[in-house]
Backbone bond lengths (Angstrom), bond angles and torsions (degrees), N, CA, C in turn:
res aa  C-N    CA-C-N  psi(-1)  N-CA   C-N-CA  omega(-1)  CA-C   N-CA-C  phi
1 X - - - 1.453 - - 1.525 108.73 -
2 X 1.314 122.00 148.27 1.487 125.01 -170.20 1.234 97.27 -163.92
3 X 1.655 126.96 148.06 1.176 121.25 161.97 1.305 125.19 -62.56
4 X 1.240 123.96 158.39 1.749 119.49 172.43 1.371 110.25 -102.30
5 X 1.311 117.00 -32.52 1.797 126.07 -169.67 1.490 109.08 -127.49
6 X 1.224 120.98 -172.18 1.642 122.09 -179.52 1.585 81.06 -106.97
7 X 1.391 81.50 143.50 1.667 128.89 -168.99 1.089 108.83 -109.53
8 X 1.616 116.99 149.56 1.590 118.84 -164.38 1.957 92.92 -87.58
9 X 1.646 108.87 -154.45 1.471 98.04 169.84 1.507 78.29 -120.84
10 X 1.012 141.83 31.08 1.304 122.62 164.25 1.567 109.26 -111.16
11 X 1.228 109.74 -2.33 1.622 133.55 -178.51 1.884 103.89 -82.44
12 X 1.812 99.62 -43.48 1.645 118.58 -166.14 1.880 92.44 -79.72
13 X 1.221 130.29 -53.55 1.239 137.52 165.72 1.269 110.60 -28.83
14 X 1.520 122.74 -96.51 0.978 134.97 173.08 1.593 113.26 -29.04
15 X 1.246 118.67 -60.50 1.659 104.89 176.34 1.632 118.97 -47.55
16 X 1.998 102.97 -47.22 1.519 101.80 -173.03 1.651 91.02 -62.97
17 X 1.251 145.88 -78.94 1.288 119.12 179.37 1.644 138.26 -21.62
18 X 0.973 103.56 -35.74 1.584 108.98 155.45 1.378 128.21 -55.85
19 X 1.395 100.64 -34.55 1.840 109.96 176.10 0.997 127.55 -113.95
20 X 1.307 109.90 16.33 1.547 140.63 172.61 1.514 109.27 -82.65
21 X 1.626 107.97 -38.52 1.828 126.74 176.80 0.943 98.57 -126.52
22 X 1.505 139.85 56.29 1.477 118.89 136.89 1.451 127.09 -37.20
23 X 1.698 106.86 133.44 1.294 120.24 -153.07 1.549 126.07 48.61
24 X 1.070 131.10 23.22 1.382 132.61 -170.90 1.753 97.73 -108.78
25 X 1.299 94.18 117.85 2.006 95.67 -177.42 1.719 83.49 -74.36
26 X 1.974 97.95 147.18 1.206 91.46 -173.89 1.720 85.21 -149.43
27 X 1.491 109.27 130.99 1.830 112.36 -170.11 1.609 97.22 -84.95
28 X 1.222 94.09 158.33 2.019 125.28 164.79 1.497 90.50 -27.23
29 X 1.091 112.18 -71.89 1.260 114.23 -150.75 1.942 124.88 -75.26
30 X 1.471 98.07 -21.68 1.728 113.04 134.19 1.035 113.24 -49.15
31 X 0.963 132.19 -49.93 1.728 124.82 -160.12 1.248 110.38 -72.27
32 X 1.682 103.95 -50.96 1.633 106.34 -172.25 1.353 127.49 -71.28
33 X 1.719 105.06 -19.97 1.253 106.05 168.89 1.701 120.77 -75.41
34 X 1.400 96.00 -41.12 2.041 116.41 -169.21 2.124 83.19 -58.03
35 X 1.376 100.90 -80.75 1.314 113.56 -155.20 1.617 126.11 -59.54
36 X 1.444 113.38 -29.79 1.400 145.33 -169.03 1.562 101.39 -107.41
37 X 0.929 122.72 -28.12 1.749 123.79 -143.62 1.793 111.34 12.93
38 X 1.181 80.07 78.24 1.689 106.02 160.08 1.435 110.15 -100.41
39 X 1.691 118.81 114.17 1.833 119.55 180.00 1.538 94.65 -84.99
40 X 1.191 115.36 -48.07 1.779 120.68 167.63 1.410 114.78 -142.29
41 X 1.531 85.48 151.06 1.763 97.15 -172.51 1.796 108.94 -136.41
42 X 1.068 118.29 177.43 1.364 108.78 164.79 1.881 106.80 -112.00
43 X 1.350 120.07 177.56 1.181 120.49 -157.90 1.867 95.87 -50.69
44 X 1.187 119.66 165.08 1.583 121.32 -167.10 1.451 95.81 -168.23
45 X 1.567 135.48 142.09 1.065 140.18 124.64 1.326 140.75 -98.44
46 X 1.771 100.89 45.34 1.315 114.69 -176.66 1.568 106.01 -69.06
47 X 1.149 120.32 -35.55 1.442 119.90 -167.98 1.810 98.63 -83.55
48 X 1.086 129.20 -2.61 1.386 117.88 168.70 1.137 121.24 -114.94
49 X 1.676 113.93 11.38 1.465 128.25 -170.87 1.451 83.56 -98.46
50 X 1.524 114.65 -68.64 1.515 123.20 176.07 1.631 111.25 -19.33
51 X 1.603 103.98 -69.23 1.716 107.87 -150.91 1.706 82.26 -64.13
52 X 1.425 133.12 -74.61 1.611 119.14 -175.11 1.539 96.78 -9.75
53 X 0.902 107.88 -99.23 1.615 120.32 -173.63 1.833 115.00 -18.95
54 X 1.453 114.70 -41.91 1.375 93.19 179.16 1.772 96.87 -103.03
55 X 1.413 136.05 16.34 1.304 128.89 147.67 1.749 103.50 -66.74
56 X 0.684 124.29 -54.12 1.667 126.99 -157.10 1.715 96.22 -77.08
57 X 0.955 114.78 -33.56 1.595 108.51 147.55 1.470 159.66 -52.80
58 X 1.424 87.44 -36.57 2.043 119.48 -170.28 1.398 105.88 -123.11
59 X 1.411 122.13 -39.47 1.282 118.01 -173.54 1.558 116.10 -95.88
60 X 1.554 107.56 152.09 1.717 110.98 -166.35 1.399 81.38 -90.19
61 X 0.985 156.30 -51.02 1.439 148.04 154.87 1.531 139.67 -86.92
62 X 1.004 106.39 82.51 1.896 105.73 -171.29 1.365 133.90 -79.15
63 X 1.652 80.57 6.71 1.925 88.10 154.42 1.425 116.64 -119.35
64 X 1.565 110.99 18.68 1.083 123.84 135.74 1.593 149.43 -140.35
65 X 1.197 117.15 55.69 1.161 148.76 -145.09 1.551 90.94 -51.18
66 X 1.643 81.57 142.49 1.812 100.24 170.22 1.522 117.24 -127.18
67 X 1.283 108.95 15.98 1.267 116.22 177.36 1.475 114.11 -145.72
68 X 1.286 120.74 -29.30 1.264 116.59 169.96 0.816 111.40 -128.35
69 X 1.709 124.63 103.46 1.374 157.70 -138.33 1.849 96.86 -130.64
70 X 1.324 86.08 128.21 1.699 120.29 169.89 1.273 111.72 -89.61
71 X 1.581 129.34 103.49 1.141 106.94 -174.11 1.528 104.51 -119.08
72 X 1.396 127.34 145.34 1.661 143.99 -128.02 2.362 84.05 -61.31
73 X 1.316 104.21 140.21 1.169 102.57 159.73 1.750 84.86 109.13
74 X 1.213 147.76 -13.65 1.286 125.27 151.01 1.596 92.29 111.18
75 X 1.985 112.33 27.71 1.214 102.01 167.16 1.364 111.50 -141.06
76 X 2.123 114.54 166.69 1.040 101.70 -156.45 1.696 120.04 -117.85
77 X 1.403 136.73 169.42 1.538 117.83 176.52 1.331 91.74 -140.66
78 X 1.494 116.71 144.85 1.598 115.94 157.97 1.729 99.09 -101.88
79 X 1.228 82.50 150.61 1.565 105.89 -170.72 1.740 93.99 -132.43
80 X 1.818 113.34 110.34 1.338 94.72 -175.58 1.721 115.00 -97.78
């Protein structure tokens, strides 16, 4: 895996959080607090705008990801 483009640091965050819990299912709302430090938010798909963004980066297929896995219920695991 390698980046393809310049990456935000909320892109570099979010990944080291990703590899911080390998295999650890981890919800939206983990994320936004760990990565964002959001204490409250209103509904947001920042954290699924993000992961698109680091699939189309890391993955040889990002519409079928083998590492950053959606798992049913709107949560996420890296698998490296």
């Amino acid at each position: 895996m390698a980046f393809r483009s310049r990456s935000t640091a909320h892109e570099f965050r979010l990944l080291k959080y990703f590899t911080d819990n390998i295999d650890r299912v981890l919800t939206r709302e983990l994320l936004l607090n760990e990565v964002w430090g959001y204490n409250s938010y209103p509904t947001t798909r920042t954290v699924d705008n993000q992961i698109l963004k680091l699939r189309q980066k890391l993955e040889a297929d990002p519409a079928n990801p083998k590492h950053l896995l959606t798992i049913y219920g709107a949560d996420y695991k890296f698998v490296p």
